[in-house]
C-alpha positions in Angstrom: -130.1 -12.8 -38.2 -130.9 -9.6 -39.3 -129.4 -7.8 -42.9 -127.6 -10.2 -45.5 -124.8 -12.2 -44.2 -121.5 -14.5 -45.8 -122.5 -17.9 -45.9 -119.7 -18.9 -43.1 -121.2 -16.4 -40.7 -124.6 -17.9 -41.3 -123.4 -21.3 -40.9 -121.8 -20.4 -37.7 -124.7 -19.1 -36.2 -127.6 -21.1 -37.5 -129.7 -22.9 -35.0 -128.0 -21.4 -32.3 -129.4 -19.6 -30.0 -126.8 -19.9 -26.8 -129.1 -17.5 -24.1 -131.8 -20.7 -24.3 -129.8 -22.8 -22.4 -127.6 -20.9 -20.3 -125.3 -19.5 -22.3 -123.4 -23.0 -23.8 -122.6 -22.2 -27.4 -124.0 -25.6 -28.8 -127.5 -26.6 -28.1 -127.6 -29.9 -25.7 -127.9 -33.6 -27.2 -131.9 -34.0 -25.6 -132.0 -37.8 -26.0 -135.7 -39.2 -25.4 -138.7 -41.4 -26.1 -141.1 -40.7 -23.3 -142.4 -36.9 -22.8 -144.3 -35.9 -19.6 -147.3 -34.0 -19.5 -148.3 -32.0 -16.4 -151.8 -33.3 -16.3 -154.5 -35.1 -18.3 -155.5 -32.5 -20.2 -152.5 -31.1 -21.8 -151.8 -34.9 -22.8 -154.8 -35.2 -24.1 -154.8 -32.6 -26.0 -151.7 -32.8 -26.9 -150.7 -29.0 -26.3 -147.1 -28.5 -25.9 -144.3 -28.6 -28.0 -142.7 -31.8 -27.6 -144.8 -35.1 -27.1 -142.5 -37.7 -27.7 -139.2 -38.1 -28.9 -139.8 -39.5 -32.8 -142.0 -36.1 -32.9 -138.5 -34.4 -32.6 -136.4 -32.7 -29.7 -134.5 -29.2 -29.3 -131.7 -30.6 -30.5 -133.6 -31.9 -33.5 -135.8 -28.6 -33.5 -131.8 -26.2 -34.1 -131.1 -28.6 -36.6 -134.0 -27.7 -38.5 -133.8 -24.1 -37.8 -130.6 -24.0 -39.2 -131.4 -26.1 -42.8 -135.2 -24.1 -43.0 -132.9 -20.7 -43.2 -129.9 -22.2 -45.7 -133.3 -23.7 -47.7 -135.8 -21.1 -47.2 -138.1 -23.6 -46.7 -141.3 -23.8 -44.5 -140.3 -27.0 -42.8 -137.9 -29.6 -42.6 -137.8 -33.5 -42.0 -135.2 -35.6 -40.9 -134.7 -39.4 -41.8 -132.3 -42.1 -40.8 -130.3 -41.8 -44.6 -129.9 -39.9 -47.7 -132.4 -42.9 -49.6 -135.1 -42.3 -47.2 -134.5 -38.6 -47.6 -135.8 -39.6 -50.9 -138.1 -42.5 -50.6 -140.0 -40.5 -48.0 -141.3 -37.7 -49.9 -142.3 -40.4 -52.9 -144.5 -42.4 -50.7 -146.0 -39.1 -49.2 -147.0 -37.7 -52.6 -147.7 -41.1 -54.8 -150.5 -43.3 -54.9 -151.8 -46.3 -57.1 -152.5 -45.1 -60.3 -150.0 -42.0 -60.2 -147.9 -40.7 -62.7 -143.6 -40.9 -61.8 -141.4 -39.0 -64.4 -138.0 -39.3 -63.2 -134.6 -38.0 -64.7 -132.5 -41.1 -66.5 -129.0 -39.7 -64.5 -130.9 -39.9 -61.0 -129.1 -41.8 -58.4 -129.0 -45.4 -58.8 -130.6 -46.7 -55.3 -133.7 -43.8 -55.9 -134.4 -45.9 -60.1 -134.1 -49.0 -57.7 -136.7 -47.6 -55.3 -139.3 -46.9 -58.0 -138.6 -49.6 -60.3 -139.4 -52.2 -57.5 -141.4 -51.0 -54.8 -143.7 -47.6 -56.4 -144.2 -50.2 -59.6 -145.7 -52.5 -57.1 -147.8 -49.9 -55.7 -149.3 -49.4 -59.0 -147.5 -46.3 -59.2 -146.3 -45.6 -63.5 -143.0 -45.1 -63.6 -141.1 -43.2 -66.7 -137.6 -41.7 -67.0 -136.5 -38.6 -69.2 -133.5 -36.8 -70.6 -132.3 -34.6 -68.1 -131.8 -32.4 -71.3 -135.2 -32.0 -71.9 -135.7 -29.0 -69.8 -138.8 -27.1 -71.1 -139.6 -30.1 -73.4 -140.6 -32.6 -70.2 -143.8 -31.2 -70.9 -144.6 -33.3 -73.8 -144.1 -36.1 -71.2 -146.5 -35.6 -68.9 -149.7 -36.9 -68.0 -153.2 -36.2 -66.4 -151.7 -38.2 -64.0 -148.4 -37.4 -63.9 -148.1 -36.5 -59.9 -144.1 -35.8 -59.5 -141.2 -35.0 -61.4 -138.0 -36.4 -59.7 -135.1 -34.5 -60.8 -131.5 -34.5 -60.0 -128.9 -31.7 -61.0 -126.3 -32.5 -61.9 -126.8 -36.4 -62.4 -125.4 -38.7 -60.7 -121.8 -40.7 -62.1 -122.3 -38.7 -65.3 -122.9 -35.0 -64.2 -125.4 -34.4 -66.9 -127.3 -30.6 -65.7 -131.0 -29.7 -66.1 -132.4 -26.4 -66.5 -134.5 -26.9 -63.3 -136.6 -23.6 -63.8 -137.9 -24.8 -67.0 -138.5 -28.1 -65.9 -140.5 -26.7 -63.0 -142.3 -24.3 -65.0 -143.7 -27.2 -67.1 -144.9 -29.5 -63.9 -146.5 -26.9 -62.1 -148.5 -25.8 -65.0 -149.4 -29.4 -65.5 -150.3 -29.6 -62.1 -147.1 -31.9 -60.7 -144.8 -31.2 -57.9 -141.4 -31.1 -58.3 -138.9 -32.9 -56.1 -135.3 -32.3 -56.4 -131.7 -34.8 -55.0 -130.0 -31.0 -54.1 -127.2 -33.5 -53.0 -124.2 -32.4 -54.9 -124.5 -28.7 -54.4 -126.2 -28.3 -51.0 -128.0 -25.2 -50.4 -125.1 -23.4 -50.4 -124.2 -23.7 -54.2 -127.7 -23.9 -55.4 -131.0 -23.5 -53.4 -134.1 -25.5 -55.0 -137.0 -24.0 -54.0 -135.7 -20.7 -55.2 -136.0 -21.8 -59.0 -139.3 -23.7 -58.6 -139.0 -26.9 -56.5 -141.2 -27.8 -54.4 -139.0 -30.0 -52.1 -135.3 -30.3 -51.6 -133.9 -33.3 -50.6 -130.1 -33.8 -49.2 -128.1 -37.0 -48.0 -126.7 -34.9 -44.9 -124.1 -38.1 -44.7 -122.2 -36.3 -47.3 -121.3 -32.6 -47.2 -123.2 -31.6 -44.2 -121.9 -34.4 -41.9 -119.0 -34.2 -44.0 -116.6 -36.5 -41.7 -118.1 -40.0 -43.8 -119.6 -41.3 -39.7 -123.1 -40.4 -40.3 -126.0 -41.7 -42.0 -128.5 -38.9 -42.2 -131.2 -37.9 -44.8 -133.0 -34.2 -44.7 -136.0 -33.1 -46.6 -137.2 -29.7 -46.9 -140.6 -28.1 -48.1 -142.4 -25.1 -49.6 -145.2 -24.1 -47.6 -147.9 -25.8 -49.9 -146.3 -29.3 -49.7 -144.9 -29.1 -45.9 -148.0 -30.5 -44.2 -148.3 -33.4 -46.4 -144.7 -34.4 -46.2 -144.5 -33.8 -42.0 -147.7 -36.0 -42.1 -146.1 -39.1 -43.9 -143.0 -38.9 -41.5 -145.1 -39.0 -38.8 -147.1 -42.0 -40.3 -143.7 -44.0 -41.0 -141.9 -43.4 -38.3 -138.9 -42.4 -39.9 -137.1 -40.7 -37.0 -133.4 -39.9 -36.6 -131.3 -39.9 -33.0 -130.6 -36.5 -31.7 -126.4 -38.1 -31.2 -126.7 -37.6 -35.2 -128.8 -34.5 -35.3 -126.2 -32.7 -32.8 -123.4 -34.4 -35.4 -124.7 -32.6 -38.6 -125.6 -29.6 -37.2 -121.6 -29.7 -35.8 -120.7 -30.7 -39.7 -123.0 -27.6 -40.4 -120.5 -25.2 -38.6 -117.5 -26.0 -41.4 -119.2 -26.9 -43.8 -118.7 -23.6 -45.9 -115.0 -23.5 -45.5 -114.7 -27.2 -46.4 -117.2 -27.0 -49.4 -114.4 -24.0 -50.5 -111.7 -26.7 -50.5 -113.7 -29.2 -51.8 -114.3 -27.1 -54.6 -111.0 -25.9 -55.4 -109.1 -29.2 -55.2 -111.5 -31.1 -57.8 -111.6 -27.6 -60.2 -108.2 -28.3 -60.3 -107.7 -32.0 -60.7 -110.6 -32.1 -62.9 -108.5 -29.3 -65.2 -105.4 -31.5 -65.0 -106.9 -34.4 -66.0 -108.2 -32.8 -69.4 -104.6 -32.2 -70.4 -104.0 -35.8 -70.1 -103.4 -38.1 -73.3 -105.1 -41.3 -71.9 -108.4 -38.8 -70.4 -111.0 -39.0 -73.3 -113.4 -36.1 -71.3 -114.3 -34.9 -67.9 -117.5 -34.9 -66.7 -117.4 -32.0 -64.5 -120.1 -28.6 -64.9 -118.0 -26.5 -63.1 -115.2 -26.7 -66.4 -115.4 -24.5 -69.2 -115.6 -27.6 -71.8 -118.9 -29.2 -70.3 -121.6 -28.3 -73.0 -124.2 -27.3 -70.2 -121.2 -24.9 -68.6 -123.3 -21.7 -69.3 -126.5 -23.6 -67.5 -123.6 -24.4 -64.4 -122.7 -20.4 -64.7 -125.9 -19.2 -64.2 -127.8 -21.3 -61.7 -124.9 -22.7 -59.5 -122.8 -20.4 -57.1 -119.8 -22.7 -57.2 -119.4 -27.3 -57.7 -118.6 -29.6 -54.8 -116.2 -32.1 -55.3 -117.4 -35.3 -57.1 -116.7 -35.4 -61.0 -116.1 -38.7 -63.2 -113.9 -38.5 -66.0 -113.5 -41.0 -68.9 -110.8 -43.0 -70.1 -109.6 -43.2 -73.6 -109.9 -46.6 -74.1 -110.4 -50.1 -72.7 -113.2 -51.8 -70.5 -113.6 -53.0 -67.2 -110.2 -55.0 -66.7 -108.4 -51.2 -67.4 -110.8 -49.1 -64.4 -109.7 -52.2 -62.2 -105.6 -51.3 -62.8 -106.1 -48.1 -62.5 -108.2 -48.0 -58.8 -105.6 -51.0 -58.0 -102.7 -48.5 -58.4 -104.6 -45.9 -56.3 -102.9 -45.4 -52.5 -104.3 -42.2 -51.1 -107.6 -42.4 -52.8 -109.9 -45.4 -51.1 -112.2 -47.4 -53.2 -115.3 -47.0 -51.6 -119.0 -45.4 -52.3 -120.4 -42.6 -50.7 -118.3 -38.9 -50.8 -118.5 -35.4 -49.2 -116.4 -36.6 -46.2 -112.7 -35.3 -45.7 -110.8 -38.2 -48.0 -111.0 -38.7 -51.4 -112.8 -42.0 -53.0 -112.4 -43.5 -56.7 -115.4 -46.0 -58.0 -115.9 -47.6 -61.5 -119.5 -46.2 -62.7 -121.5 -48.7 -63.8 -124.3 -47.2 -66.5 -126.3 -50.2 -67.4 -129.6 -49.5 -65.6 -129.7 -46.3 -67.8 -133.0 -46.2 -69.5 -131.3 -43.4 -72.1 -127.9 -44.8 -73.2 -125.0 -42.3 -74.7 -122.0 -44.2 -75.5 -118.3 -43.4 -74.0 -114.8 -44.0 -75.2 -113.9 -46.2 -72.2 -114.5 -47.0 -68.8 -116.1 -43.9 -66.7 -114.6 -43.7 -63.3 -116.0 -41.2 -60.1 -113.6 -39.2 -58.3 -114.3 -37.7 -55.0 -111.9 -35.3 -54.3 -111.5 -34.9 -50.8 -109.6 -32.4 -48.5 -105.7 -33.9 -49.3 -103.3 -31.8 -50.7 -103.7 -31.4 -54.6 -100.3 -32.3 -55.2 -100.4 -35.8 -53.8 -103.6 -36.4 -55.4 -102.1 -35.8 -58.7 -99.5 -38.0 -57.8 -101.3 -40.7 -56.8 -103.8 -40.7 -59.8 -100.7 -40.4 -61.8 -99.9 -44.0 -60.5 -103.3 -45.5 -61.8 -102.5 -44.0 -65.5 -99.0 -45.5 -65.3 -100.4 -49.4 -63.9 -102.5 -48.7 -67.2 -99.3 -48.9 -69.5 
């Protein structure tokens, strides 16, 4: 689309391109493993555009169209979930006897990932403060390959100043690789402060309806070849039934992000007033010490957040989530209903002790008013 446009209209029309296939607004489901060739030497040669179906289809190809322009990437990859969105782009850029610097707040199942299976690859694995920023340079190494970062942390919400930290990689001569996650491109776009790839569980905000498993990875133009190349060599291919789904999820995503937004900015704000809330772990408040960081990299905060009790241990998060009616206890977010979890820290290389038990809120797309009434029904089973 031509000349700067809202981010709803651009997620409306994204991909789309209706006059392709006969007008229909939405681009077909193509569903396929074999691809015909019109003679021997095209197959051989393999020139045409699609050659079989894990090489992608034109339902596949609008998905990508659509994230490459919310991204500004050169390409984009699409795996089967948000973990091999990230273990993807580690195995394509890693080999024995590589350097791994990885934030301590990264997502649990990614630490997991590289403390078993890169470590017995022979790939070195360290972690550092996310507040390092500029100072991860005294970290890294002639071998040091990729800096994993993730902003803000997962459970704890911690932020990074990701320009700095890319600054220092780059001039060290290590890509950067960044869990974009809780923001999505909307909110914060990687590769314009110095990443070199974005990586996004599309099961939460882009699916956004909690149905979908879905992992996207998206590249600079220097790192895109290498990346497609490993995807290829895996075989890490996604249906076109969940392509069609996210690119659908895609279409609201804006307005929903909006609500998402709100709704936690305001629960999060209530819950400070509380006397049995020690803190809130949320960027997006004027009390988080990395607010002014939040202010001027982020264009708004999606709806996940932790806060910490003022006392007690594990027996205390367990009455409170008991009491809870409209928010589920399960993992995962970015889907329409909210979700509570106890936050477990202990595989936390850096440790930074907290009044009482840490619990996650997901704040989904309920009215605010209930919410607050059913959270106020965990604080009272805690009494």
């Amino acid at each position: 689309m031509n000349g700067p446009k809202g981010p709803n209209t651009r997620l409306a029309h994204l991909g789309n391109r209706p006059h392709d296939f006969h007008g229909f607004v939405n681009p077909p489901v193509v569903r396929a493993s074999t691809v015909l060739f019109p003679d021997a030497e095209t197959l051989t040669s393999r020139r045409q555009k699609y050659t079989y179906g894990t090489q992608g289809t034109p339902t596949t190809d609008a998905l990508a169209d659509a994230v490459n322009e919310l991204e500004g990437s050169a390409g984009t990859i699409f795996v089967p979930s948000g973990l091999a969105a990230v273990t993807v782009p580690l195995l394509a850029f890693l080999s024995a006897g590589d350097h791994l610097l990885i934030v301590d707040s990264v997502y649990g199942p990614t630490r997991r990932f590289a403390n078993a299976m890169l470590a017995r690859f022979g790939v070195e694995v360290d972690y550092y403060d996310a507040a390092l920023g500029a100072g991860i340079a005294g970290l890294l190494k002639p071998n040091t390959k990729v800096v994993f970062t993730e902003s803000p942390g997962s459970n704890t919400f911690e932020l990074q100043d990701i320009d700095a930290v890319a600054a220092a990689a780059h001039e060290a001569g290590a890509i950067v690789m960044m869990d974009n996650t809780w923001a999505t491109p909307l909110y914060f776009r990687p590769l314009d402060h110095g990443v070199d790839i974005s990586i996004h569980a599309a099961t939460k905000y882009p699916a956004g309806h909690s149905d979908i498993l879905f992992g996207m990875v998206s590249a600079n133009a220097a790192c895109w070849p290498r990346l497609k190349d490993a995807q290829t060599n895996l075989g890490t291919c996604v249906s076109s039934d969940e392509a069609y789904q996210v690119l659908r999820g895609l279409r609201t995503m804006g307005v929903r992000l909006d609500r998402h937004r709100d709704s936690a900015l305001a629960i999060a704000s209530w819950l400070e007033s509380l006397p049995q809330v020690d803190c809130v772990l949320h960027p997006g408040l004027p009390s988080h010490p990395q607010h002014a960081l939040f202010r001027r990299d982020f264009a708004g905060a999606s709806g996940i957040f932790s806060f910490v009790l003022k006392s007690g241990g594990a027996a205390e998060a367990a009455a409170f989530l008991n009491a809870l009616e409209i928010f589920g206890l399960g993992f995962s977010w970015g889907g329409y209903e909210s979700l509570a979890v106890p936050v477990n820290l202990d595989d936390r290389t850096i440790r930074r002790p907290y009044a009482g038990p840490v619990i996650r809120l997901q704040i989904g797309l309920e009215d605010v008013a209930d919410l607050r009434a059913d959270l106020e029904k965990g604080f009272r089973a805690l009494s």
